[in-house]
N, C-alpha and C positions, 0 to 999 in steps of 0.2 A: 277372329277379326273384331275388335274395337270398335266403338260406336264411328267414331273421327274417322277411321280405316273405311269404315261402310258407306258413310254419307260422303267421303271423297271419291271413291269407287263409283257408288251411284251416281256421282255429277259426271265425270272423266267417261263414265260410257255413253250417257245422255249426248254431251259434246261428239265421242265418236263416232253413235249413231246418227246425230246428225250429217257430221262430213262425211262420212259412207253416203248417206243421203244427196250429198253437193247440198246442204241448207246450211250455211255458216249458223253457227248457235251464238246467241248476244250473251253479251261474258262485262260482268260489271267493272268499272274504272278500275283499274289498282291504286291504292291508296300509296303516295311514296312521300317520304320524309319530307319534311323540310329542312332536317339537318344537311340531305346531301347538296352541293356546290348544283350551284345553277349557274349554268353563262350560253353565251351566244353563239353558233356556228359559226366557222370563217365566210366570207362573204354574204351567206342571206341571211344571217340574223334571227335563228330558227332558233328556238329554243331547247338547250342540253342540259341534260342531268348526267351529274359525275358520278359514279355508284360506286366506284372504287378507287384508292388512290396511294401514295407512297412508293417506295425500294421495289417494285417488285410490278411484273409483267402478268395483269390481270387477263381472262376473258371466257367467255361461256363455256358450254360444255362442246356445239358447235350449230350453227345456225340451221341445220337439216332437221334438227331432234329440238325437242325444246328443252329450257332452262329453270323454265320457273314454274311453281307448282300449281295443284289444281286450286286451292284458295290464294293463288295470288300474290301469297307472304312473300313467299322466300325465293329468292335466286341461287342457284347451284351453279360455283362458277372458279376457274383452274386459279391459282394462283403460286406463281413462282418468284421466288425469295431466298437470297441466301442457300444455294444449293438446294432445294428442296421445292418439290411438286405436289399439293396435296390440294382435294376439292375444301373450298371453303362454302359457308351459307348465309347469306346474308338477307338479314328482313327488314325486307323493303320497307315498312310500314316504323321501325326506328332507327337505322341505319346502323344496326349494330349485325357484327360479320364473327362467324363461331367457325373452327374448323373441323370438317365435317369427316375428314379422311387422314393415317398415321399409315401410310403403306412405307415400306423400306426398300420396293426393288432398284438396285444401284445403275439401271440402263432403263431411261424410261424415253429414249429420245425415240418419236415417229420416223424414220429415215424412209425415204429421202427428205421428206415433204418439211421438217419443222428442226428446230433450231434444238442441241440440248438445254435440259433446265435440271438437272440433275438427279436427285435421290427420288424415289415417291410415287403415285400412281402413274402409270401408264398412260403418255401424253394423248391426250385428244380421243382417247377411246373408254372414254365413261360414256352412258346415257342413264337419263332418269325416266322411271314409270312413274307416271302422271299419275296414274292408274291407283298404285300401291305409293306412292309418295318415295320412293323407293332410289337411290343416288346407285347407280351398278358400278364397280370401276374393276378394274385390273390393279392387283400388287404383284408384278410377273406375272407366273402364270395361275396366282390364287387370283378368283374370283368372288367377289367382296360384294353385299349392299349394306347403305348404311340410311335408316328411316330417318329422312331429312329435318322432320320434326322432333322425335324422341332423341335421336345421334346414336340408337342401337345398331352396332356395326354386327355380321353375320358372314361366315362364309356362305358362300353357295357351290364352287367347284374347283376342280383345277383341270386346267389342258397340259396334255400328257408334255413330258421333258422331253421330246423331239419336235416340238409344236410351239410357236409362237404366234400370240394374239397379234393381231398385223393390221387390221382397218377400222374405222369410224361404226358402231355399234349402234342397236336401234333396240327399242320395247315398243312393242306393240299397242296399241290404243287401247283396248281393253285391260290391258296389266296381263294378259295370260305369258307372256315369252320375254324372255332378251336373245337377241340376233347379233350372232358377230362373225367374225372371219378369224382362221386361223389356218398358217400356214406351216412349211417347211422349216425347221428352224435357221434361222440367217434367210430364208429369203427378202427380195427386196422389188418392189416393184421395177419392171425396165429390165430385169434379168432374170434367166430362163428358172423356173419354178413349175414344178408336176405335184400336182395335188393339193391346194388351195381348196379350204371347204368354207361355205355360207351354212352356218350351224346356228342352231337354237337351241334354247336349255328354258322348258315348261317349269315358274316360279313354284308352282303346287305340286305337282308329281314327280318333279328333280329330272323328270327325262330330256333324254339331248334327242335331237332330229337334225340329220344330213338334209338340206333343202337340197343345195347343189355343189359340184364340185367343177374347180376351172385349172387351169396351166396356168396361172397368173395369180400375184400378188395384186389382187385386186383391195381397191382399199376407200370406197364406203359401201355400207350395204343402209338403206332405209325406207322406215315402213309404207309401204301406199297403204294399206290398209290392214284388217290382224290376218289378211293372209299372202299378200304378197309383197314384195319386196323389191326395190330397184338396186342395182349395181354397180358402180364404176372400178375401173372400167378394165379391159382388156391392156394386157400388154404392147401386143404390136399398134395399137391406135388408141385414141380416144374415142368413150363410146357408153352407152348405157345399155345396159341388161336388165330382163325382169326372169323373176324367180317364184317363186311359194310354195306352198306344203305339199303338196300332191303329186307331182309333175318329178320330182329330183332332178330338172334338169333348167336352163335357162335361157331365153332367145333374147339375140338382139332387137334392140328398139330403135335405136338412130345413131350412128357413126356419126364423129366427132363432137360428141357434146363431153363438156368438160364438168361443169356444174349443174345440177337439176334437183332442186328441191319438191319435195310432194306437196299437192295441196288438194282440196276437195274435187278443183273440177281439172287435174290432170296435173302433168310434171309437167313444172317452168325450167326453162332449159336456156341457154348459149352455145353457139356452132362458129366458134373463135376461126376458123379457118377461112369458114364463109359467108361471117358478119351477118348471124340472123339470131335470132330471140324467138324463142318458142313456147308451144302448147300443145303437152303430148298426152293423149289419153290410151295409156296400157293395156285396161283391158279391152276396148275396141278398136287398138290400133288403127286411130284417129288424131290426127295433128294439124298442126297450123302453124308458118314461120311467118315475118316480117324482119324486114331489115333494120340491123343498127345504126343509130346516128353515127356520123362521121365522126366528131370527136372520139368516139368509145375506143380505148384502146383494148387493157385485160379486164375483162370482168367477169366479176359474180354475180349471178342471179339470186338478188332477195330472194327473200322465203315469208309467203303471206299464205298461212295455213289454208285461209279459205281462198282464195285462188279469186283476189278480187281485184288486188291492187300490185301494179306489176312496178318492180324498182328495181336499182342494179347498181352498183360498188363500181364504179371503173377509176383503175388504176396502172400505170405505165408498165407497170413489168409484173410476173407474178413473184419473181422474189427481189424486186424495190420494193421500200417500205417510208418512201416520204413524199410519193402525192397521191392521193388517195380523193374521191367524192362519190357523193349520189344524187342519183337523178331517179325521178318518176314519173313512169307513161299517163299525163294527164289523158288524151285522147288519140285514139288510130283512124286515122284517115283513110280508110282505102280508097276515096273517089280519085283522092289528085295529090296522095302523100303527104300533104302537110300537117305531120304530129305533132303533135303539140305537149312539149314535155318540161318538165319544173326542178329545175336547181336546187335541191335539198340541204345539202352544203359545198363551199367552196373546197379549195386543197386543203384536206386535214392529216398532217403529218401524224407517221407512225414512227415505233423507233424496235429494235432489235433484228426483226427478223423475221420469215418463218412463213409458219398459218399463224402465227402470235398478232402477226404484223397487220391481216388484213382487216376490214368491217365487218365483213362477216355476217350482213344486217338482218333480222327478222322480225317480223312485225308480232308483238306482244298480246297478248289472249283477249285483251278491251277494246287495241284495233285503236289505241292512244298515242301510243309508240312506238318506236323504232328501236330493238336493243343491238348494239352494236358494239364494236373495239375500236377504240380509238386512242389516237397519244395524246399522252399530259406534258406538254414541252418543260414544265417543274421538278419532272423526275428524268424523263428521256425514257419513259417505260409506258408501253401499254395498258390501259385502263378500260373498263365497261361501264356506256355511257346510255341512256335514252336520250333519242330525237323524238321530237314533240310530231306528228303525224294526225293530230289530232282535225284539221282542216282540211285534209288529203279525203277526195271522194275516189270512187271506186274508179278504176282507167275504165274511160271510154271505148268501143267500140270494136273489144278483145273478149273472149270466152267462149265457152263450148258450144255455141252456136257456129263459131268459124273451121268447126274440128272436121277433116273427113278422109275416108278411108286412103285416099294418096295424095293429101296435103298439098292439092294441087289450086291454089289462090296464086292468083300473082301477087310477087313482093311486092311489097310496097315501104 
């Protein structure tokens, strides 16, 4: 390990120590270009940063996992082009964009979920260790990292030729694991699949570990912390599962949640069926809903690592892709309901498709901004953008104080 190797390592576990802890760790500004396009959200005039742009349908790796590295630099982020899917890097600090990834598998499309983009890694199931500065992808079923900073590409494995990589991938906080799912080959989520496994592959000792196995093309798995794991979801419903190393096996947590990103003080969640917004704590199986504004149709639950500041992507359908906004929970009411919640931006059209298509939003390591997908109406293609977030205080009157063992508050 390298000097750079060690002094990012040492920071990347400080940070995960902390959130293990629930203590958000303060994480200095990120320094971003002036070169990139600045302009104004539709309706409230919030300030955006264009980070990419041109022929081609940009966007993160995916808003569960993070993007951008432990110093800040660089962004790790999909771009497809002219038949071709490959990670690119981009440093934020002069806006100059290198591609990070030359994979050839000629079927990289996620089905059901995303649209194809042709030649190249393996759509939506790269993640990066923060940890090891480490970009992991799928070329098929070779298994690739390439160090984001040097652009030393390496294999690391391959899942056997009856087996295909099938869901949204994680690395663990510390850097020790990458966690992915692989399945039956041709399975596909929504149709009958026996033997589905939540696997990890130790970066230093090259060994694989079976966490669990399911009947289902389940398809994200990610980290609550380096040793456990959530899952979505089951075939016959929507639903979240938790997982980890010792146990091989995995219980449910809450039917019908559809999206739930981790964060310090528990999984933020959506229950689309029964219009509630929540706060789930895994290991004390401890939770807390309230209900959604009325206008909410489909949405995503942001992702605010430290589990301080609650926001959410609502959008009319989950595969429409041209009215899209955000909003975030300024304050929760429980006396007499009235929340108090803030317009982030107005309808910000997308264009193609997909998970290409949606925001996808998560809040940025300095807790400045918003990184998200959005469309550039100049190409009709997908771009990744910052919202300025920088004004935004923590939501009122939500966290682990309202958690309890049968999430028995009244909605409000």
């Amino acid at each position: 390990m390298n000097r750079r190797q060690f002094l990012q390592t040492g920071m990347v576990m400080t940070l995960a120590a902390n959130r293990l802890a629930g203590a958000p760790a303060a994480a200095p500004p990120m320094a971003i270009s002036e070169r990139f396009r600045r302009l104004k959200a539709p309706e409230t005039g919030r300030t955006a940063v264009q980070l990419t742009s041109g022929e081609a349908q940009c966007y993160p790796l995916y808003y569960y996992v993070p993007s951008i590295t432990a110093d800040h630099r660089y962004l790790v982020y999909h771009r497809a082009a002219g038949g071709q899917l490959q990670l690119h890097r981009l440093d934020l600090t002069t806006a100059e964009s290198v591609q990070l990834t030359h994979a050839t598998c000629e079927d990289t499309q996620w089905r059901p979920w995303c649209v194809d983009s042709g030649r190249g890694v393996l759509d939506h199931r790269s993640a990066l260790s923060v940890a090891r500065g480490l970009a992991v992808y799928f070329d098929g079923r070779r298994v690739r990292a390439v160090d984001v900073a040097t652009l030393r590409d390496e294999p690391l494995f391959e899942i056997p030729d009856d087996r295909d990589a099938y869901g949204r991938t994680a690395c663990t906080p510390d850097g020790q694991w990458f966690v992915y799912i692989h399945v039956p080959k041709g399975a596909v989520w929504g149709e009958p699949c026996e033997g589905a496994v939540v696997a990890a592959y130790h970066f230093d000792t090259r060994r694989h570990q079976v966490l669990c196995r399911i009947d289902a093309a389940v398809f994200h798995v990610t980290d609550y912390d380096n040793d456990h794991f959530v899952v979505t979801h089951p075939a016959d419903a929507p639903g979240m599962l938790l997982t980890d190393f010792t146990s091989g096996r995995y219980r449910l947590l809450r039917e019908g949640v559809i999206h739930c990103p981790t964060t310090a003080r528990g999984i933020a969640y959506e229950v689309p069926d029964e219009r509630r917004l929540g706060l789930f704590d895994p290991l004390e199986t401890r939770w807390f809903e309230f209900l959604m504004p009325e206008h909410f149709e489909y949405v995503h639950t942001g992702c605010d690592p430290a589990g301080r500041l609650f926001f959410y992507e609502n959008s009319t359908d989950w595969d429409r892709f041209d009215e899209h906004g955000m909003h975030a929970l300024v304050r929760l009411d429980r006396v007499d309901g009235n929340h108090a919640w803030r317009r982030l931006t107005g309808t910000w059209p997308t264009y193609i498709g997909g998970q290409k298509a949606h925001f996808h939003p998560r809040l940025t390591p300095d807790r400045k901004w918003i990184l998200f997908t959005g469309g550039d109406p100049a190409s009709e293609t997908c771009h990744v953008f910052l919202l300025d977030a920088s004004d935004l205080a923590d939501s009122e009157g939500i966290g682990p104080h309202l958690l309890s063992p049968t999430g028995e508050h009244d909605l409000v």
